[in-house]
C-alpha positions as CSV (number, residue, x, y, z in Angstrom):
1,X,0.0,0.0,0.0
2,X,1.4,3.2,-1.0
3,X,1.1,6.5,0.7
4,X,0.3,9.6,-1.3
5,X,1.8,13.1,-1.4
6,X,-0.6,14.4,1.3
7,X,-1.2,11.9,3.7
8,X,2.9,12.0,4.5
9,X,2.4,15.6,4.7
10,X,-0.7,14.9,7.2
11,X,1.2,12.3,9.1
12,X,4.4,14.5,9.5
13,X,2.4,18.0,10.4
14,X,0.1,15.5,12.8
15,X,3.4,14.4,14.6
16,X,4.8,17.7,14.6
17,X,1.5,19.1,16.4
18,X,1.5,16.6,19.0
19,X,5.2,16.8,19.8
20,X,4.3,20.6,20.0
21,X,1.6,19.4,22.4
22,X,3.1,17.3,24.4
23,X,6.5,20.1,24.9
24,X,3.9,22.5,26.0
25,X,2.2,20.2,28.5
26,X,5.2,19.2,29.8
27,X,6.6,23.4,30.4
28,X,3.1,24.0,31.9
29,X,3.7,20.9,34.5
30,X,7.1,21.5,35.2
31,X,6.1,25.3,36.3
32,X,3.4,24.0,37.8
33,X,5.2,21.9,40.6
34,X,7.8,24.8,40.5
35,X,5.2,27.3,42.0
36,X,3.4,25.4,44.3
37,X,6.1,22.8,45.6
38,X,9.0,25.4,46.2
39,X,7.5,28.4,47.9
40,X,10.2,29.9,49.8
41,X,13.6,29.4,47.8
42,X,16.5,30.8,49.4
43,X,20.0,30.3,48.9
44,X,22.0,29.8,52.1
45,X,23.5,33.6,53.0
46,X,23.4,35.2,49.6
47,X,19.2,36.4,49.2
48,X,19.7,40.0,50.6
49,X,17.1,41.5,52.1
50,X,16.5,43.7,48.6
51,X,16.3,40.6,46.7
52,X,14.3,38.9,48.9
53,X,12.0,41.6,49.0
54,X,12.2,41.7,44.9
55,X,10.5,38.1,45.1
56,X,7.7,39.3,48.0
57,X,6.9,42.3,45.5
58,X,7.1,39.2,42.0
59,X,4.9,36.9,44.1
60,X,2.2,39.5,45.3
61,X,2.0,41.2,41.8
62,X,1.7,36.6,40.5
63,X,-0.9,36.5,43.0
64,X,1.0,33.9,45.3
65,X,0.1,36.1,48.5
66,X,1.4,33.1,50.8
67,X,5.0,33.1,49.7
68,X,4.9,36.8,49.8
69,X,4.3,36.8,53.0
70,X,6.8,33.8,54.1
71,X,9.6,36.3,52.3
72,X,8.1,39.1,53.6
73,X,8.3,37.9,57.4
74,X,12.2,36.3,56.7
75,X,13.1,40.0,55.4
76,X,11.4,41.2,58.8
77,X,13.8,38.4,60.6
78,X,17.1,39.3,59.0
79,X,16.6,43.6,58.8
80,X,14.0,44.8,61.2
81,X,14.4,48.1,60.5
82,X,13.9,48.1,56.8
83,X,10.4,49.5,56.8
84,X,9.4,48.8,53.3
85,X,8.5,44.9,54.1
86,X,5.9,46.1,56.5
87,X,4.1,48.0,54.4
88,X,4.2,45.1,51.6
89,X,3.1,42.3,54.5
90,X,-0.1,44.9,55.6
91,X,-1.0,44.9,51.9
92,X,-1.1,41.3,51.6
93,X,-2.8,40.8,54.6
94,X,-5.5,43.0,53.1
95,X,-5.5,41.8,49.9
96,X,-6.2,38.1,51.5
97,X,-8.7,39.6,53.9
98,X,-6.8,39.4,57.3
99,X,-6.8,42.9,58.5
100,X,-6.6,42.4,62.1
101,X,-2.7,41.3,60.8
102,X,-2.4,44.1,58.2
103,X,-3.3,46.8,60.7
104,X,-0.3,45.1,63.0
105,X,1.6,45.2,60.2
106,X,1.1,49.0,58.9
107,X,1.2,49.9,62.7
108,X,4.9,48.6,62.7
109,X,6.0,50.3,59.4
110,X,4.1,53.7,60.9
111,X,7.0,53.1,64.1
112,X,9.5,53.0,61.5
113,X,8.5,55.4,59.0
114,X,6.5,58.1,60.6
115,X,6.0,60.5,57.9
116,X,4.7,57.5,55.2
117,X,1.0,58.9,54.2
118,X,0.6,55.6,52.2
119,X,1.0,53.6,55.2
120,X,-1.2,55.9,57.1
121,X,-4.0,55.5,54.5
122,X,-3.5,52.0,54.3
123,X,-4.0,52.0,58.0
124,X,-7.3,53.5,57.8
125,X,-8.6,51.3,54.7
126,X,-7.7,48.1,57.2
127,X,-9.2,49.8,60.0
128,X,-12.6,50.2,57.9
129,X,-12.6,46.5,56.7
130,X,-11.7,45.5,60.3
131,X,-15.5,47.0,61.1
132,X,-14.5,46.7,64.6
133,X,-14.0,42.7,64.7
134,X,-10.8,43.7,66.5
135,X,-11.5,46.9,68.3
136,X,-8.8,46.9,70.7
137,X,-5.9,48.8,69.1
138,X,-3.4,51.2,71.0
139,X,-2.4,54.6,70.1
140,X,0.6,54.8,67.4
């Protein structure tokens, strides 16, 4: 039995679609398990606390709010005093609804930055959504 002209042409395109296929399910599962089964990827001693606070801002912007906040609370254990990470972690509390811990967390970037409207607004935004569940805050 001999094959014509165009069903070699269909057999080789057909093959060539569904290697295509196959690459591209293949990428999609290989990122797939690289998202959710390495969250927090840090290399012994050499993630500063600006790079590490690079991959809080990647993941919140990707929507992965709970590896923004695991690199987001490791920046907070190496530098304390780098204000920035608090204001990040009260955002992604209150992007993912906890604003009892995002008012916490934009109280501590107000002790470190006192002059940081956005953190002040942000304050009150978390304050409203809080409606009071958690009414016992101090003074700043």
């Amino acid at each position: 039995m001999e094959l014509s002209s165009y069903h070699i042409y269909f057999i080789i395109i057909a093959t060539f679609l569904f290697f295509l296929l196959f690459i591209f399910y293949k990428v999609h599962i290989f990122f797939e398990k690289r998202r959710k089964g390495k969250k927090l990827q840090l290399s012994e001693g050499k993630n500063t606390p600006l790079q590490l606070y690079s991959m809080a801002i990647t993941s919140f912007n990707n929507g992965d709010f709970d590896n923004a906040i695991l690199l987001l609370q490791e920046i907070i254990k190496i530098n304390p005093n780098f204000p920035e990470p608090y204001c990040t972690l009260g955002l992604t509390y209150a992007e993912i609804g906890q604003h009892h811990e995002a008012i916490k967390a934009f109280r501590l970037a107000l002790q470190r930055m006192p002059k940081c409207p956005e953190a002040y607004f942000n304050l009150a935004i978390s304050y409203f959504n809080d409606r009071g569940q958690n009414c016992r805050h101090e003074p700043i």
